[in-house]
KELUMVO-233078 format. One line per 8 residues: number of its first residue (from 0); their letters; for each residue y, x, z of N, C-alpha, C. Coordinates in steps of 0.001 Angstrom, whole numbers. Layout:
N
NUM) A) Y:X:Z:Y:X:Z:Y:X:Z ~ ...
//
This chain:
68
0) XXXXXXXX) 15955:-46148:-44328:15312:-46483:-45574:13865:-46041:-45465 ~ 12813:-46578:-45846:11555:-47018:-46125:10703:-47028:-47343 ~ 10000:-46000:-47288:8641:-46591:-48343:7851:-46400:-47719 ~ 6800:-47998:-48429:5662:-48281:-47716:4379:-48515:-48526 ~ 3493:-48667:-48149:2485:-49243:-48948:2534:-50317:-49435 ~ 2130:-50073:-51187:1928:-51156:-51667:1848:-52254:-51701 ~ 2593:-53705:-51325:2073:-54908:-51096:2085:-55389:-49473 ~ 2787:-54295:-48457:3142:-54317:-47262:4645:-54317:-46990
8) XXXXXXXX) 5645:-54337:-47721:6759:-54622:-47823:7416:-56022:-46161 ~ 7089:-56982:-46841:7148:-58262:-45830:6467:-58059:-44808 ~ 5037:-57843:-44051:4666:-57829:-43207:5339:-56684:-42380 ~ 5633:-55022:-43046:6694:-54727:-42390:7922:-54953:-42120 ~ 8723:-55719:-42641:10050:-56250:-42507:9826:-57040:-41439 ~ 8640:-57850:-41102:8377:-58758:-40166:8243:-57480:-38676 ~ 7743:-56866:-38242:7333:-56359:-37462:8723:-55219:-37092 ~ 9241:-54833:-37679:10894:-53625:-37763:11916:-54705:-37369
16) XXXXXXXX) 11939:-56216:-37989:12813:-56953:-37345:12766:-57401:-35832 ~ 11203:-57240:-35111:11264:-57395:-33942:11754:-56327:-32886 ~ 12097:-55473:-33449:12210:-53902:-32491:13313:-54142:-31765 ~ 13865:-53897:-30874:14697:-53656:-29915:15635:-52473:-30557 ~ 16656:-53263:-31339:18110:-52048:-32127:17849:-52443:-33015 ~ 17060:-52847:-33872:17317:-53328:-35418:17933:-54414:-35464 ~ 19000:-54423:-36432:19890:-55393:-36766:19682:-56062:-38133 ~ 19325:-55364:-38828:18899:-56071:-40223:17780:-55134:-40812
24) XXXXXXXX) 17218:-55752:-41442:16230:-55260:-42244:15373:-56308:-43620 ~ 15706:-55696:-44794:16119:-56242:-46404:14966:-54906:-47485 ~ 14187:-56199:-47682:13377:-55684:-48755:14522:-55518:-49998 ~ 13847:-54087:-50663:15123:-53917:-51935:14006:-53288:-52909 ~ 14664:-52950:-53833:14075:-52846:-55608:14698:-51663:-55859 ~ 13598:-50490:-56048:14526:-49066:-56503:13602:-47840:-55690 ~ 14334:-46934:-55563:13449:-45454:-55208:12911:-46466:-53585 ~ 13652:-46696:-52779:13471:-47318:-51595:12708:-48780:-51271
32) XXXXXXXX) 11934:-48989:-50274:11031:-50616:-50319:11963:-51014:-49203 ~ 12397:-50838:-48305:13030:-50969:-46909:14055:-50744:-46385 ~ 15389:-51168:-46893:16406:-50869:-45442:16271:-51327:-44441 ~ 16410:-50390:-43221:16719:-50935:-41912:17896:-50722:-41243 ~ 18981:-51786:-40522:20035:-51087:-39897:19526:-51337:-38450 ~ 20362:-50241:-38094:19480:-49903:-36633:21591:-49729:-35857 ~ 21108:-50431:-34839:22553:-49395:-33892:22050:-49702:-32301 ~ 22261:-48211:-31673:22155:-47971:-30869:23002:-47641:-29907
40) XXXXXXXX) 22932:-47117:-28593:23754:-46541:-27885:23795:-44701:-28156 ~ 22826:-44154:-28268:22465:-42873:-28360:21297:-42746:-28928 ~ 21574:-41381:-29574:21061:-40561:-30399:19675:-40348:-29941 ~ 19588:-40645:-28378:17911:-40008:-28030:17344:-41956:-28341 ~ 17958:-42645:-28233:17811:-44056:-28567:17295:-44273:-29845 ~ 18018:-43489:-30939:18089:-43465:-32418:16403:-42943:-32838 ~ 16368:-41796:-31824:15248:-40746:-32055:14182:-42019:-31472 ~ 13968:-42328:-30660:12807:-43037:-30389:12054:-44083:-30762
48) XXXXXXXX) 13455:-44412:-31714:13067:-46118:-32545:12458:-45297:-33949 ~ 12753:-44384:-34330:12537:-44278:-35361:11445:-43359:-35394 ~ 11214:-42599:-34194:10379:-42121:-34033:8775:-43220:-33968 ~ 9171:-44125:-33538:7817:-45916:-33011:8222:-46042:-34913 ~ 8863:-46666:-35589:8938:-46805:-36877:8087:-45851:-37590 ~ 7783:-43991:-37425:7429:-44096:-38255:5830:-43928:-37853 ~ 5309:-44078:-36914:4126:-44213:-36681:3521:-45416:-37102 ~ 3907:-46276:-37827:3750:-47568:-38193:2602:-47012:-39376
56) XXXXXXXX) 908:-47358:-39760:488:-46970:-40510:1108:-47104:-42658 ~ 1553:-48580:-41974:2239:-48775:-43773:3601:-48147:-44156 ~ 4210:-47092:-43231:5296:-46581:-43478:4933:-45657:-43976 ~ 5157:-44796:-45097:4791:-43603:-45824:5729:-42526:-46203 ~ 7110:-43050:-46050:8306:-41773:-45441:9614:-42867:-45135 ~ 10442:-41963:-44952:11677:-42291:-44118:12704:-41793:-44512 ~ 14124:-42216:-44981:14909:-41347:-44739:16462:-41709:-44103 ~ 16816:-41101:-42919:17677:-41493:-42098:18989:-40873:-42392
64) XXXX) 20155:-42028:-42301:21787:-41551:-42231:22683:-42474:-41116 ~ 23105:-41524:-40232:23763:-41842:-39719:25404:-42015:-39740 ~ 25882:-42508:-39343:27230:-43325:-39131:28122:-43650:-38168 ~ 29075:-43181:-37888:29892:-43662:-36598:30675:-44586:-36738
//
């Protein structure tokens, strides 16, 4: 999950859908601008995508749950 800057919603959804492990990613309405589902093989996998995600300048926090 994702908040972003103002009015950058879509252009990030555009750019998180190209990543290598994202499986979906859905603009939403509420505390959150961004789900992303992500699946990987491993956890250092998990760490690195999301680690490139949040260096993204229009990303402004993050918050991650994982799932088996």
């Amino acid at each position: 999950m994702a908040i972003v800057k103002q009015g950058t919603e879509h252009e990030v959804v555009k750019r998180l859908s190209k990543m290598s492990g994202v499986t979906d990613v859905l603009v939403t309405y509420g505390l959150w601008d961004i789900v992303v589902r992500i699946e990987t093989q491993s956890m250092a996998q998990l760490d690195a995508l999301i680690t490139e995600m949040r260096k993204m300048a229009e990303i402004v926090q993050t918050s991650t749950l994982v799932g088996a």
